[in-house]
The first five atom37 places (N, CA, C, CB, O) and aatype in JSON, in Angstrom:
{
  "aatype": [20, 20, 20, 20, 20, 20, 20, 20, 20, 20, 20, 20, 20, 20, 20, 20, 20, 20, 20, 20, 20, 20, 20, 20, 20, 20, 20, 20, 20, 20, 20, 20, 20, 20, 20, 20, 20, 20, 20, 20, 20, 20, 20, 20, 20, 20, 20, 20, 20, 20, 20, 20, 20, 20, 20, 20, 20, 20, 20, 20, 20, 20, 20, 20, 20, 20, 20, 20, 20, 20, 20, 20, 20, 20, 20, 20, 20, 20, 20, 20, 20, 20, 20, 20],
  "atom_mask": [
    [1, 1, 1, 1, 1],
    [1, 1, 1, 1, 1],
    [1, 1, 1, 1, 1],
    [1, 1, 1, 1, 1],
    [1, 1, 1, 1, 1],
    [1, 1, 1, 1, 1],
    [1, 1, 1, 1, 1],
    [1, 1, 1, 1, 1],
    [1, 1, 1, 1, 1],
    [1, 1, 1, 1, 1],
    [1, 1, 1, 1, 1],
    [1, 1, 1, 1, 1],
    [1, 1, 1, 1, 1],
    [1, 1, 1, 1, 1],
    [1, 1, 1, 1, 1],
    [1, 1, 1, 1, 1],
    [1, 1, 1, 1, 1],
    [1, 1, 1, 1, 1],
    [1, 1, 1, 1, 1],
    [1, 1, 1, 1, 1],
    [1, 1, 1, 1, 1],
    [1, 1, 1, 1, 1],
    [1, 1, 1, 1, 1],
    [1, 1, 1, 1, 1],
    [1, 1, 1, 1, 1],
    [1, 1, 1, 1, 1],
    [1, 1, 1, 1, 1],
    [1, 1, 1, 1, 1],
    [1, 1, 1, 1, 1],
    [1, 1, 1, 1, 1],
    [1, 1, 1, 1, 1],
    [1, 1, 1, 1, 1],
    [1, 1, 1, 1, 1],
    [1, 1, 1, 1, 1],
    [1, 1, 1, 1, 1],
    [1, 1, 1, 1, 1],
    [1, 1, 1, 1, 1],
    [1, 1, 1, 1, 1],
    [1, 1, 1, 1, 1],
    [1, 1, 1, 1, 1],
    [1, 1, 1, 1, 1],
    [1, 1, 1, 1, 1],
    [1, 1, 1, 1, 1],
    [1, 1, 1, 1, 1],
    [1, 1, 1, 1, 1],
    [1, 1, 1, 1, 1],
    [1, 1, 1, 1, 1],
    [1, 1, 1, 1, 1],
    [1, 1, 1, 1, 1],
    [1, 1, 1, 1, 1],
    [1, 1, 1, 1, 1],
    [1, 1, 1, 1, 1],
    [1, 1, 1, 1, 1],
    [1, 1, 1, 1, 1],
    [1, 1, 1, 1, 1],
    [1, 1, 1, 1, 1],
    [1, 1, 1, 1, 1],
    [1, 1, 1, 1, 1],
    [1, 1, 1, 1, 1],
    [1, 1, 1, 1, 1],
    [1, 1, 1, 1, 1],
    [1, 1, 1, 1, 1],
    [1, 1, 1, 1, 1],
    [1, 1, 1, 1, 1],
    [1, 1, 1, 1, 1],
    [1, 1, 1, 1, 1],
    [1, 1, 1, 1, 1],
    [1, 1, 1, 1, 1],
    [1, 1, 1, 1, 1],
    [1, 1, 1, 1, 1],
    [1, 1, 1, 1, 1],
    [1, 1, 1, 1, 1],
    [1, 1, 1, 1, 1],
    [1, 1, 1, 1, 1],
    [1, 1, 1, 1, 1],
    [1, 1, 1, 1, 1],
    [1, 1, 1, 1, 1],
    [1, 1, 1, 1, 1],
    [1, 1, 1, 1, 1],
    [1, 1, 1, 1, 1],
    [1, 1, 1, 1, 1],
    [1, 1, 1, 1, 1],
    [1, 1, 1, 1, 1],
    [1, 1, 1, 1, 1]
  ],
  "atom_positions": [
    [[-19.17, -5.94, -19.97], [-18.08, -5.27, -19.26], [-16.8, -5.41, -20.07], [-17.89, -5.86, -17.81], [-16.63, -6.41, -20.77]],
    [[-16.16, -4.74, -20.03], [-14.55, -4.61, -20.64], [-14.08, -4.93, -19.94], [-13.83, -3.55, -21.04], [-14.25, -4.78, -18.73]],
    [[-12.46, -6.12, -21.19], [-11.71, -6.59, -20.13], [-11.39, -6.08, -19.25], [-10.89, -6.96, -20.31], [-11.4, -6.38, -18.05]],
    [[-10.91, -4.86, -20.06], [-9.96, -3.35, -18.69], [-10.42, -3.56, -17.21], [-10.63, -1.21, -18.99], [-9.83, -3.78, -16.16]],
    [[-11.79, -3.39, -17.6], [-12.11, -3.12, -16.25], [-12.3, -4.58, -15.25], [-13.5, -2.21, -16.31], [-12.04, -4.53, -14.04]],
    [[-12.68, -5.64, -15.79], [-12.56, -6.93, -15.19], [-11.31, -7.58, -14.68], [-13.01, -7.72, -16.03], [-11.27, -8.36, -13.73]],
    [[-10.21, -7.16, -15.47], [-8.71, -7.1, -15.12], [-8.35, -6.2, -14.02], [-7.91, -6.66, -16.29], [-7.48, -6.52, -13.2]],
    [[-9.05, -4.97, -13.97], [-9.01, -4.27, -12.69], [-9.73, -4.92, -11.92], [-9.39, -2.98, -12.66], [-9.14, -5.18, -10.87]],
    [[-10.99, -5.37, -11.99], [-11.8, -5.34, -10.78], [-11.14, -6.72, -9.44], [-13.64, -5.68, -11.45], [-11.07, -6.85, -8.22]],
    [[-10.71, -7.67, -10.94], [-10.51, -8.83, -10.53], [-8.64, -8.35, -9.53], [-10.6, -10.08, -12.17], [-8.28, -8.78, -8.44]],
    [[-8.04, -7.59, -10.28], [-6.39, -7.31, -9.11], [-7.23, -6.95, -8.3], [-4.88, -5.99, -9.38], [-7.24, -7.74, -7.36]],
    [[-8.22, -5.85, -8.12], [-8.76, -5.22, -6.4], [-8.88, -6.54, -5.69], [-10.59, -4.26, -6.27], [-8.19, -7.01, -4.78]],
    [[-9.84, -6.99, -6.29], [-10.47, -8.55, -6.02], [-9.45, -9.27, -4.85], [-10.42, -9.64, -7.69], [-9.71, -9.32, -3.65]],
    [[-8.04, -9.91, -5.59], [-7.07, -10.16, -5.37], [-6.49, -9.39, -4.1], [-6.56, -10.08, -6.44], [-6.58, -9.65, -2.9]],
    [[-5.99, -8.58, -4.63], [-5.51, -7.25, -3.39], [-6.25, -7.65, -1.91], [-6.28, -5.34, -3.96], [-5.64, -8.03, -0.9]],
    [[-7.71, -7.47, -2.05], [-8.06, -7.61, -0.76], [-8.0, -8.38, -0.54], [-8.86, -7.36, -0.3], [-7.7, -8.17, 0.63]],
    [[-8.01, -9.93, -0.65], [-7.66, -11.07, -0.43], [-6.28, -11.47, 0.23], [-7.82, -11.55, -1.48], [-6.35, -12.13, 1.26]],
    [[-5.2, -11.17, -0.2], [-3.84, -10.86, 0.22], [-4.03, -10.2, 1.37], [-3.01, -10.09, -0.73], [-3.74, -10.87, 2.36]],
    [[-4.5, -8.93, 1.63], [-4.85, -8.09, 3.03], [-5.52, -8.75, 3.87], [-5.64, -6.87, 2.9], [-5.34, -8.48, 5.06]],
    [[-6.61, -9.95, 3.49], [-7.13, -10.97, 4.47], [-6.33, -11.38, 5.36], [-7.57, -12.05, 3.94], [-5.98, -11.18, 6.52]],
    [[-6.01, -12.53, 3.74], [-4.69, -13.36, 4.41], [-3.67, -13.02, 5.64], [-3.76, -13.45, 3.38], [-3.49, -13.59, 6.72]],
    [[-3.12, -11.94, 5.09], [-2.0, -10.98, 6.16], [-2.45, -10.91, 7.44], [-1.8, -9.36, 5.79], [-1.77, -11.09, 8.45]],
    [[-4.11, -10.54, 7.37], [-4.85, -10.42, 9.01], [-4.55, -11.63, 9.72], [-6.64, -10.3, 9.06], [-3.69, -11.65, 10.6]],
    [[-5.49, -13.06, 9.26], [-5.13, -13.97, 9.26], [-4.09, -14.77, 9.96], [-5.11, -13.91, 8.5], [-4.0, -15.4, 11.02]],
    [[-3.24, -14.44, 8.8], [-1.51, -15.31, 9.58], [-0.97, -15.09, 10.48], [-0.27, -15.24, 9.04], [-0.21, -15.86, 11.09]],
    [[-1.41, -13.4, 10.88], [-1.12, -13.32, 11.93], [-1.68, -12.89, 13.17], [-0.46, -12.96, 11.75], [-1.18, -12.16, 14.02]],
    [[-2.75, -13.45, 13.15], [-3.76, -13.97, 14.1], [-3.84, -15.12, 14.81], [-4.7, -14.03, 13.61], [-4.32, -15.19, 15.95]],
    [[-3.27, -16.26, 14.01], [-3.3, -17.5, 14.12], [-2.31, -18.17, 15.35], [-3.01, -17.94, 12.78], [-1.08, -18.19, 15.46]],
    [[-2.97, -18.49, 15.89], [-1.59, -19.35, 17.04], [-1.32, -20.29, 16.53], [-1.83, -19.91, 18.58], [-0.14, -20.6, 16.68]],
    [[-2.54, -21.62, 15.35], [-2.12, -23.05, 15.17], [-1.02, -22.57, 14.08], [-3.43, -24.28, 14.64], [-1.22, -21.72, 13.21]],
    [[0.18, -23.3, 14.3], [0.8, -23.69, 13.44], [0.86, -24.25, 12.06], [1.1, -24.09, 13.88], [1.56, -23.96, 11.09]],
    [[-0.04, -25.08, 12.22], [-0.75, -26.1, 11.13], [-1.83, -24.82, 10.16], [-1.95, -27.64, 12.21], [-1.79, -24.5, 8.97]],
    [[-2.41, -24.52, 10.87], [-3.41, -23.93, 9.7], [-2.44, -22.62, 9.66], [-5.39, -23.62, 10.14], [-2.44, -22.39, 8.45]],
    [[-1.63, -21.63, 10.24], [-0.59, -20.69, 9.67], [-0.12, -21.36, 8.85], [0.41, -20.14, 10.44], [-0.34, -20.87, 7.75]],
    [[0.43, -22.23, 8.8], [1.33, -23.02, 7.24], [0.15, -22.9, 6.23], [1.9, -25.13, 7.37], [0.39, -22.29, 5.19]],
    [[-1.02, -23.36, 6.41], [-1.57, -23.63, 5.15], [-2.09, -21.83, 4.38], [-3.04, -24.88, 5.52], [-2.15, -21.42, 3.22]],
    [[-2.35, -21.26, 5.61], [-2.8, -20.31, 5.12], [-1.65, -19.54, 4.62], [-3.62, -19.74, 5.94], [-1.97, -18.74, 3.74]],
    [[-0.25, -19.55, 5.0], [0.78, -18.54, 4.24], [0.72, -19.54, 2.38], [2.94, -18.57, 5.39], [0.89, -19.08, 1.24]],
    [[0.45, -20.8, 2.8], [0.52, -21.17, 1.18], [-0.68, -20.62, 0.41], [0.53, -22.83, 0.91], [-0.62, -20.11, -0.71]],
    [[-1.65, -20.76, 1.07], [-2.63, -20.24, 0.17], [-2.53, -18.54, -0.25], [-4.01, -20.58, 0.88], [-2.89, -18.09, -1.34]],
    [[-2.06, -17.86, 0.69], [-1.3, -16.41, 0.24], [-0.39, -16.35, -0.9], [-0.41, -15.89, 1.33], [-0.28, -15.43, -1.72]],
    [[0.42, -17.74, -0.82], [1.54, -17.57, -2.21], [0.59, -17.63, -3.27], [2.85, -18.9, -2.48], [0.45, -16.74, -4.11]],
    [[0.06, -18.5, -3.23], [-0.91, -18.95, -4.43], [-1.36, -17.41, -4.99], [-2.46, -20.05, -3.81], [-1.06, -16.72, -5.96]],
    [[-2.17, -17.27, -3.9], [-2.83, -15.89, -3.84], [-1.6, -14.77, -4.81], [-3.06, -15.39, -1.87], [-1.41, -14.29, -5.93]],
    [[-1.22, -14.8, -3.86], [0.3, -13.3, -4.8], [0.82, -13.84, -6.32], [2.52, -13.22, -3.56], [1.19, -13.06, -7.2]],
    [[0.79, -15.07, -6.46], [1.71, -15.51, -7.47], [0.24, -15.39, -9.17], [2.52, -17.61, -6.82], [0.42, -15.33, -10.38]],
    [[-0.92, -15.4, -8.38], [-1.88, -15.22, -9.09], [-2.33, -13.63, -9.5], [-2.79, -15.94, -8.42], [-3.17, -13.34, -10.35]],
    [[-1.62, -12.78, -8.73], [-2.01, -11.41, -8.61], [-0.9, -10.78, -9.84], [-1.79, -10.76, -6.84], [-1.16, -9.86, -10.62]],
    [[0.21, -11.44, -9.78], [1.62, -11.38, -10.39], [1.22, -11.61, -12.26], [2.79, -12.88, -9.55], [1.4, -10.84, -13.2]],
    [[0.69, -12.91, -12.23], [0.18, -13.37, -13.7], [-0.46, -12.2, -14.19], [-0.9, -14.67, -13.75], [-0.01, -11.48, -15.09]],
    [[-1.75, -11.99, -13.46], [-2.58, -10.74, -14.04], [-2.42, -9.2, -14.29], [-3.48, -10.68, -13.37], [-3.05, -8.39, -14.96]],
    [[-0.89, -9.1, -13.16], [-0.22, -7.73, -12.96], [0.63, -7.68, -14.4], [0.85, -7.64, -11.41], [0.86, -6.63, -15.0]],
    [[1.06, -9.09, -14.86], [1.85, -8.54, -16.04], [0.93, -8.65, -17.51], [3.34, -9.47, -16.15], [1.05, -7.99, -18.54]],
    [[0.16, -9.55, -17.25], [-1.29, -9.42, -18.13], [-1.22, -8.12, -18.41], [-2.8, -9.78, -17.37], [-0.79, -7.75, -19.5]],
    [[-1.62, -7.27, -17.48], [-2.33, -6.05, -17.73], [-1.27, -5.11, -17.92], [-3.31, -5.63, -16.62], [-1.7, -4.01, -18.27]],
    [[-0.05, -5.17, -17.81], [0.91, -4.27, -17.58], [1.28, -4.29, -19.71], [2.36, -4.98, -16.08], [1.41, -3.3, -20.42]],
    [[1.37, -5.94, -20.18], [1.72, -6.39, -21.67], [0.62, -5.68, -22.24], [1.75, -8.09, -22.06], [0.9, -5.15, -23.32]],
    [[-0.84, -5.47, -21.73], [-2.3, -5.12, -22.56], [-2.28, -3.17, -22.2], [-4.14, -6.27, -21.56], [-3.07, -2.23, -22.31]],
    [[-0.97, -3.37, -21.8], [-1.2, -1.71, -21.31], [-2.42, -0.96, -20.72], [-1.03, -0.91, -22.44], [-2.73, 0.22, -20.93]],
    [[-3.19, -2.06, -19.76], [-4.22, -1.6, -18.99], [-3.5, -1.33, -17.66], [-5.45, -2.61, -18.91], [-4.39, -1.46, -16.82]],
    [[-2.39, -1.04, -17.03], [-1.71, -1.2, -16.09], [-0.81, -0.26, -16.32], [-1.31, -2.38, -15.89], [0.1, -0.91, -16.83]],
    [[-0.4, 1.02, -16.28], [0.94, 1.63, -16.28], [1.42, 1.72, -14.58], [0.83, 3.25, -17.1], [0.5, 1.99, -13.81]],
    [[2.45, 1.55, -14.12], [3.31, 1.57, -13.03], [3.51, 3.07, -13.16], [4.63, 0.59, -13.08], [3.56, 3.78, -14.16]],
    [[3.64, 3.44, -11.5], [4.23, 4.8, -11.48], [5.77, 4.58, -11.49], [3.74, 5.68, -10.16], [6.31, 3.52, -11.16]],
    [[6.47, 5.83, -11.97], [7.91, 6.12, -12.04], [8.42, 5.36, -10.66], [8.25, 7.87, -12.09], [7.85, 5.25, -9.57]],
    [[9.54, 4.92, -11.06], [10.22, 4.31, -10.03], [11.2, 5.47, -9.45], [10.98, 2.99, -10.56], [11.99, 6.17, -10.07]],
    [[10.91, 5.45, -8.16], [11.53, 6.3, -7.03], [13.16, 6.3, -6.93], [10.95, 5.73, -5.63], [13.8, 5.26, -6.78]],
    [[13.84, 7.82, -7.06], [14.88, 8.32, -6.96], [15.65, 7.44, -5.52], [14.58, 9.9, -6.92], [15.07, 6.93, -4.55]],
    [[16.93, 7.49, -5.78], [17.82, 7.43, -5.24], [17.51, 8.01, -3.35], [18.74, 8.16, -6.24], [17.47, 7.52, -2.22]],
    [[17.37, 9.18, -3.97], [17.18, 10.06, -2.56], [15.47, 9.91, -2.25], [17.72, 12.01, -2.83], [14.97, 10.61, -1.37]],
    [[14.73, 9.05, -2.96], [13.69, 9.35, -2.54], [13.81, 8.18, -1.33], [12.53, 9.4, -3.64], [13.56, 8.4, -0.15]],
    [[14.21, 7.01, -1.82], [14.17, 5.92, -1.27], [15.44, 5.91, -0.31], [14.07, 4.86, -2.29], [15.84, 4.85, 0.16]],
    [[15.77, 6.54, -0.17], [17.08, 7.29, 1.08], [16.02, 8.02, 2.0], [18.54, 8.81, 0.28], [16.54, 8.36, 3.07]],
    [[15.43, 8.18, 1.95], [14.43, 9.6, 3.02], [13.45, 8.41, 3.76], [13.04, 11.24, 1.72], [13.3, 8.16, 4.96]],
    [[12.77, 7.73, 2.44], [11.92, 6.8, 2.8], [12.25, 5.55, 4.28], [11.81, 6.14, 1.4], [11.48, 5.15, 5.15]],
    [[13.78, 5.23, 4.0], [14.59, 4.2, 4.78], [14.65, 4.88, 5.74], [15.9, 3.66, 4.35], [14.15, 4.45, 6.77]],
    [[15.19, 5.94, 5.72], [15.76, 7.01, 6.9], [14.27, 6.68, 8.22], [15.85, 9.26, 6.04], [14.2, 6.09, 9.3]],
    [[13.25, 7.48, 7.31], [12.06, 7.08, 8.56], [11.6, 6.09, 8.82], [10.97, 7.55, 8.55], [10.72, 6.01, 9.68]],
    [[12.02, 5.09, 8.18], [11.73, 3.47, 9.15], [12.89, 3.36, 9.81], [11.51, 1.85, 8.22], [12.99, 2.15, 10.03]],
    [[14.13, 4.08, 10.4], [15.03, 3.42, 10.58], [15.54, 4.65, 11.68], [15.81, 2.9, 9.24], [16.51, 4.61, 12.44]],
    [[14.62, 5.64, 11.5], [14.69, 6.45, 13.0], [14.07, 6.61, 13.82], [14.82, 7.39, 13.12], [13.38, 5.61, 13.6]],
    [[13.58, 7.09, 14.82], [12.29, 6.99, 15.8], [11.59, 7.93, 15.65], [12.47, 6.93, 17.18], [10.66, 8.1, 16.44]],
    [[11.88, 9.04, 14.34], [10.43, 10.13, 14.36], [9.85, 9.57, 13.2], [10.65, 12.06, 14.16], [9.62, 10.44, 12.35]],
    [[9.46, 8.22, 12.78], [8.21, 7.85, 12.17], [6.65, 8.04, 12.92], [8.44, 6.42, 11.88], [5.63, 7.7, 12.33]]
  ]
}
């Protein structure tokens, strides 16, 4: 297998893991295991982060264009009015 694609498979990998987590934490009534599990999420993200710039330096990763002014004005607008 190529890195490429093991570097991908492994962020999906990651990704859904994070989306666990998220279910998870906030599911949880104990306190005690919510603490442990938001740490094990950092872990989790801060590990997703290493490999995101891995792949971003190996140029297996291009980012889409970062969003206009007005895009991210429209975007706010519908979280922040009631016809979402």
């Amino acid at each position: 297998m190529q890195e490429k694609m093991m570097v991908a498979d492994t962020l999906a990998g990651i990704n859904g893991e994070l989306t666990r987590y998220a279910g998870m934490i906030a599911q949880s009534e104990n306190k005690e295991l919510k603490s442990t599990l938001k740490q094990m999420r950092n872990a989790c993200e801060q590990s997703q982060e290493e490999l995101y710039q891995i792949a971003r330096a190996k140029s297996y990763y291009v980012p889409a264009a970062q969003a206009t002014d007005e895009e991210v004005a429209h975007v706010r607008s519908l979280f922040t009015s009631s016809t979402l």
